[in-house]
C-alpha positions as CSV (number, residue, x, y, z in Angstrom):
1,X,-4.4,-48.7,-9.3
2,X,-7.8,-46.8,-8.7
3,X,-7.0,-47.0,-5.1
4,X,-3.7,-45.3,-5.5
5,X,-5.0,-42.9,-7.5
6,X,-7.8,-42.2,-5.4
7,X,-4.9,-41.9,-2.2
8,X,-2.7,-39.7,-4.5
9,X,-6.2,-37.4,-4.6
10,X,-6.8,-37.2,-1.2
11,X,-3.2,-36.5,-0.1
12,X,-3.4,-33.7,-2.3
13,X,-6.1,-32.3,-1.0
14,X,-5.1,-32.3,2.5
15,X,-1.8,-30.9,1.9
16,X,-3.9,-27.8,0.2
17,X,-6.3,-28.1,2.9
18,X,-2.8,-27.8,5.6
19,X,-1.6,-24.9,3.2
20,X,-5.0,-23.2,3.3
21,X,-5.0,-23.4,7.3
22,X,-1.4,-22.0,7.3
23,X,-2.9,-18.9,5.0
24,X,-5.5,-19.1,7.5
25,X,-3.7,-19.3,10.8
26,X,-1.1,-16.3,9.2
27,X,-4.0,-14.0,8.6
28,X,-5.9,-14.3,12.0
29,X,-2.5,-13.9,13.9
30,X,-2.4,-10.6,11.4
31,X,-6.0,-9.3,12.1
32,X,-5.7,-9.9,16.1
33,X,-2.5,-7.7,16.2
34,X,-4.2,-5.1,14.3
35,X,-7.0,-5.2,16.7
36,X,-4.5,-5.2,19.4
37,X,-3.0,-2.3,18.0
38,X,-6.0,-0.5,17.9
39,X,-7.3,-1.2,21.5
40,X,-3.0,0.0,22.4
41,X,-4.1,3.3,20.6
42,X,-7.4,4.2,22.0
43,X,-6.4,3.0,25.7
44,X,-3.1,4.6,25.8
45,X,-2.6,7.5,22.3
46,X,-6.1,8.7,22.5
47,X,-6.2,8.8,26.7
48,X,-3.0,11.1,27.0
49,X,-4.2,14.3,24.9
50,X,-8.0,14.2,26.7
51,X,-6.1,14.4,30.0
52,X,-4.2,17.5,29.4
53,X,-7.3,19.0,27.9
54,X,-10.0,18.1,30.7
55,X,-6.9,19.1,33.3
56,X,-5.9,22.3,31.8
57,X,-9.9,23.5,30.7
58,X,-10.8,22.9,34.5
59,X,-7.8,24.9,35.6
60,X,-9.3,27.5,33.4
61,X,-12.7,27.3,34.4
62,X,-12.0,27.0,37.9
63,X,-9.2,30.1,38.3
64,X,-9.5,32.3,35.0
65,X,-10.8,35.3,36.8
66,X,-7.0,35.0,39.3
67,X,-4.8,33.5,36.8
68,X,-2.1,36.0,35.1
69,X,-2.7,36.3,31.0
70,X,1.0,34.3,30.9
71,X,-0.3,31.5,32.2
72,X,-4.2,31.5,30.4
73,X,-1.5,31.6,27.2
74,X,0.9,28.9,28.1
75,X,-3.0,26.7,29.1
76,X,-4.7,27.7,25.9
77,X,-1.3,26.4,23.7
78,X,-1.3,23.1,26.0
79,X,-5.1,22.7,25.4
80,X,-4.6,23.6,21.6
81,X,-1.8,20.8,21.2
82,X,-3.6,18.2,22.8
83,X,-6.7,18.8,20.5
84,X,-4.4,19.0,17.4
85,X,-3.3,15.6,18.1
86,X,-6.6,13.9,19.4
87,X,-7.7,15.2,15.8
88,X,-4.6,13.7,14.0
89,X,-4.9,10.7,15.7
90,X,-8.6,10.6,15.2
91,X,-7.7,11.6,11.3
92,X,-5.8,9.1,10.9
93,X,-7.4,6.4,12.3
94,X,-10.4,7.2,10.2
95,X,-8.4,7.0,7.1
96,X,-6.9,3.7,8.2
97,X,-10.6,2.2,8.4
98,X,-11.7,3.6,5.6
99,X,-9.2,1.8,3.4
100,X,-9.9,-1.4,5.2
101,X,-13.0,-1.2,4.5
102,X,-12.5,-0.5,1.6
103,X,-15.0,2.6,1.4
104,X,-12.0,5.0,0.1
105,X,-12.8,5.9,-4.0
106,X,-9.7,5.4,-6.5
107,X,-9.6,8.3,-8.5
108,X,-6.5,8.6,-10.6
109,X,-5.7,11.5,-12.9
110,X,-3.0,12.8,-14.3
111,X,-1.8,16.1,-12.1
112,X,1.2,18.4,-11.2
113,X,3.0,16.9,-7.9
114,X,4.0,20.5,-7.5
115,X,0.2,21.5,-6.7
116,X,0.4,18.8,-4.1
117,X,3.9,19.6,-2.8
118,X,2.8,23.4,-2.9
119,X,0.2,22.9,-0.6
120,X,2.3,21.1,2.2
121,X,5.0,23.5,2.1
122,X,2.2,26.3,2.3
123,X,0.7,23.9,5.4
124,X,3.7,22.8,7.4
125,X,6.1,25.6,6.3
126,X,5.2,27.7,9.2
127,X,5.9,24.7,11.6
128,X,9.2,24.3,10.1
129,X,10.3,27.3,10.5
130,X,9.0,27.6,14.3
131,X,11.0,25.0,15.4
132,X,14.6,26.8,13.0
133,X,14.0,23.9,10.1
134,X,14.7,25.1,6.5
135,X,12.1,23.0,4.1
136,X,13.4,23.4,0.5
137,X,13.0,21.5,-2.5
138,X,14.9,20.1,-5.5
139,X,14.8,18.8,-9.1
140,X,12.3,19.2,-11.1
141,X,8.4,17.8,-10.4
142,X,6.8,16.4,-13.2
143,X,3.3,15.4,-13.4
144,X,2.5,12.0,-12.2
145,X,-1.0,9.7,-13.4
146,X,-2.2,8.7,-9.6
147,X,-5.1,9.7,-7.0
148,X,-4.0,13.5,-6.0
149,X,-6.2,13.4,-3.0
150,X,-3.8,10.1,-1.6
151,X,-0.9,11.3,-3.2
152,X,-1.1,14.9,-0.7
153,X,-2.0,12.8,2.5
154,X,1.5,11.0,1.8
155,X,3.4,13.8,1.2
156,X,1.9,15.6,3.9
157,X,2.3,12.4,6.4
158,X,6.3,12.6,5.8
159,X,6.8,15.9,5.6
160,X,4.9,16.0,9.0
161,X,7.4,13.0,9.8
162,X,10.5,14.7,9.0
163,X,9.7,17.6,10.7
164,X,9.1,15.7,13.6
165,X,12.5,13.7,13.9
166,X,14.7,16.8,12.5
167,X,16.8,19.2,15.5
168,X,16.1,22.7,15.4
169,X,18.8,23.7,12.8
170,X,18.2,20.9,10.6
171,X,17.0,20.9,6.9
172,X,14.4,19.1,5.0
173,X,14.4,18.4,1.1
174,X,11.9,17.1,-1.3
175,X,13.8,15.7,-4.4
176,X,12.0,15.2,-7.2
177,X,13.1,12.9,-10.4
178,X,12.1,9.9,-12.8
179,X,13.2,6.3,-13.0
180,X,12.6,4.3,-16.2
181,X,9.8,1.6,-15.2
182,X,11.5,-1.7,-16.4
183,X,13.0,-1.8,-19.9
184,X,11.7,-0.9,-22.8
185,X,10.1,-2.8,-26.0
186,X,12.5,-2.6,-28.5
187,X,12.2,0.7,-30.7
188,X,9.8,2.1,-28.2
189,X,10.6,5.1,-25.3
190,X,10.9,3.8,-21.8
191,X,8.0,3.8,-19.5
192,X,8.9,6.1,-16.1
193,X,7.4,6.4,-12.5
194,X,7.8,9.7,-10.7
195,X,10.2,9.6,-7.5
196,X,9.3,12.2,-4.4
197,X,11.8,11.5,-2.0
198,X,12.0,13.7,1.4
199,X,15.4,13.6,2.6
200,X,15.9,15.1,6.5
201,X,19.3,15.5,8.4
202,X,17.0,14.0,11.5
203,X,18.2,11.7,13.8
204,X,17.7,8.3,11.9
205,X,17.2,5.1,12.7
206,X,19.1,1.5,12.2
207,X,18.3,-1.0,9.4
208,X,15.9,-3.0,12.2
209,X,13.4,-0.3,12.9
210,X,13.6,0.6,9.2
211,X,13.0,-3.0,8.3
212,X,9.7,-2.5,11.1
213,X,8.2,0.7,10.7
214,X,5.6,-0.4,7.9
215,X,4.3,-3.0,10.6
216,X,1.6,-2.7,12.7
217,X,2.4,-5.1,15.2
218,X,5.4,-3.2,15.5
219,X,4.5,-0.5,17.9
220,X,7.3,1.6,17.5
221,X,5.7,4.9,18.2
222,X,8.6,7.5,19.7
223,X,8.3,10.7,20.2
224,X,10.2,13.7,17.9
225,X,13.4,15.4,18.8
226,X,10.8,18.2,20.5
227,X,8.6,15.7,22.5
228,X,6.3,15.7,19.7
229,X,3.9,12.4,20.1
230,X,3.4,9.8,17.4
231,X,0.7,7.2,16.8
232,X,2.0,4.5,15.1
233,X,-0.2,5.0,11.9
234,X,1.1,7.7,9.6
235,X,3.6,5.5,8.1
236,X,1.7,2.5,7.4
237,X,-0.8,4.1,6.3
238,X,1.8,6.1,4.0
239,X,2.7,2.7,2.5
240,X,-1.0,1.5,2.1
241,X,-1.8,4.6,0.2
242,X,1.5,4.2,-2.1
243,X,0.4,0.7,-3.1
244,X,-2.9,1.3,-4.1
245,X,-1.8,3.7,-6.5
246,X,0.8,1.0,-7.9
247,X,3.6,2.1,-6.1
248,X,6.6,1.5,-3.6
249,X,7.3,3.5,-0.5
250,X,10.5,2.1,0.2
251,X,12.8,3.8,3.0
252,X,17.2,4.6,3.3
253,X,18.7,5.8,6.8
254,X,21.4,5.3,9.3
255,X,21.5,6.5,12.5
C-alpha cells in the first residue's frame, strides 16, 4: 500500500513537472518571437526612414546652393516624414519596453474621455482633413475611472490607425456609449464600462488578420491606403494598455 501510495505521489508530480515544462516550453517559444520581432523591426522598420533621411540631407548639403526651392520643399517634406516615423517607431517601441518591464506607473482616476478624445481630434484633425477624411464624433462621452495618460495613447494609436487605412473621401467616427458590466445584485443599479469605439469606412480586413493583429509573431505590418508605413506595434500595444486598465480591446470588420 505505502508503495502505491508513494508511486501515485511521484506520478503526480511528474505529470505537473511535464505541465510545468509545457508552460515553460510555450513561454520561451513566446519570448524568442518577440525578440525576433524586435531584431525584424530595428533591421528592416528602423533602417528604411534613416535611408531617405541620410540620402535626401546629403542631396541637400551637397546641391542646395543649385537646387530650385521646389525641390529643397518636396526634400525637406521627405526628410520630415522619415523623422516623424523613426520617432513613432522609436515612441512606440519605448512604450512597449516600458510596460514589459514593467516600469510604466498605474494611475487611475476618474476623468472626462472627452478631454482625451478632444485632444486627438485637436492632434490628428489636421491630418484628416489633408488627406479629404471627415473625423466626427457621436453619442455622448461620459467620464470613465481608468489611467488618462494610457487611455489618450489608445485613442490616439487608432485614430492614427483609422486614418491610416481610410481613402481620401472616407469618414471616421468615434461613438461613445455604456454597457452594463455583468448583472446586477438584486435591488441594486447596474455596474457600467464606458465603450469608445472608432468606426472608419477604410478598407478592412477578413476575420484571419482580425483574429492576428494583437499578435506579435504576427508581422502583419502593411502599409495605409496613402503608402503610409506601419510598425507592427501600435495595436498590440493598444491591447496591452486596454488590459491593464481592466478592459477589452476587442475588434469587428469585413473587408
Amino acid at each position: 500500500q505505502d508503495e502505491r501510495e508513494r508511486a501515485e505521489a511521484i506520478n503526480i508530480q511528474y505529470v505537473e513537472l511535464a505541465e510545468d515544462y509545457a508552460l515553460a516550453k510555450d513561454e520561451l517559444e513566446k519570448l524568442n518571437q518577440e525578440k525576433n520581432k524586435f531584431f525584424s523591426i530595428i533591421a528592416h522598420d528602423l533602417r528604411s526612414p534613416f535611408t531617405a533621411l541620410l540620402g535626401f540631407t546629403s542631396l541637400l548639403e551637397q546641391r542646395a546652393d543649385i537646387l530650385p526651392a521646389e525641390n529643397i520643399k518636396d526634400y525637406a517634406q521627405t526628410i520630415n516624414e522619415s523623422a516623424t516615423r523613426v520617432f513613432k517607431l522609436l515612441e512606440n517601441l519605448l512604450e512597449w519596453a516600458l510596460l514589459q518591464m514593467d516600469r510604466i506607473k498605474y494611475q487611475p482616476q476618474l476623468f472626462a474621455l472627452q478631454k482625451i478624445t478632444d485632444k486627438t481630434l485637436e492632434i490628428l484633425g489636421p491630418v484628416a482633413a489633408d488627406k479629404g477624411i471627415a473625423l466626427t464624433e457621436s453619442g455622448e462621452a461620459h467620464q470613465a475611472f481608468a489611467d488618462p495618460q494610457m487611455i489618450d495613447t489608445v485613442i490616439r494609436n487608432l485614430v492614427s490607425n483609422a486614418i491610416k487605412f481610410t481613402p481620401r473621401g472616407g469618414t471616421i467616427t468615434i461613438k461613445y456609449a455604456t454597457i452594463p458590466d455583468g448583472p446586477a445584485p438584486d435591488g441594486q443599479a447596474p455596474d457600467h464600462r464606458a465603450q469608445v469605439s472608432i468606426c472608419d469606412t477604410g478598407v478592412g480586413m477578413d476575420l484571419k488578420t482580425a483574429d492576428a493583429i494583437f499578435h506579435l509573431s504576427s508581422n502583419l505590418t502593411t502599409n495605409g491606403t496613402d503608402g503610409e508605413k506601419g510598425t507592427g506595434l501600435g495595436l498590440l500595444l493598444c491591447k496591452e494598455l486596454v488590459e491593464r486598465n481592466q478592459g477589452r480591446l476587442t475588434v469587428e470588420s469585413e473587408p
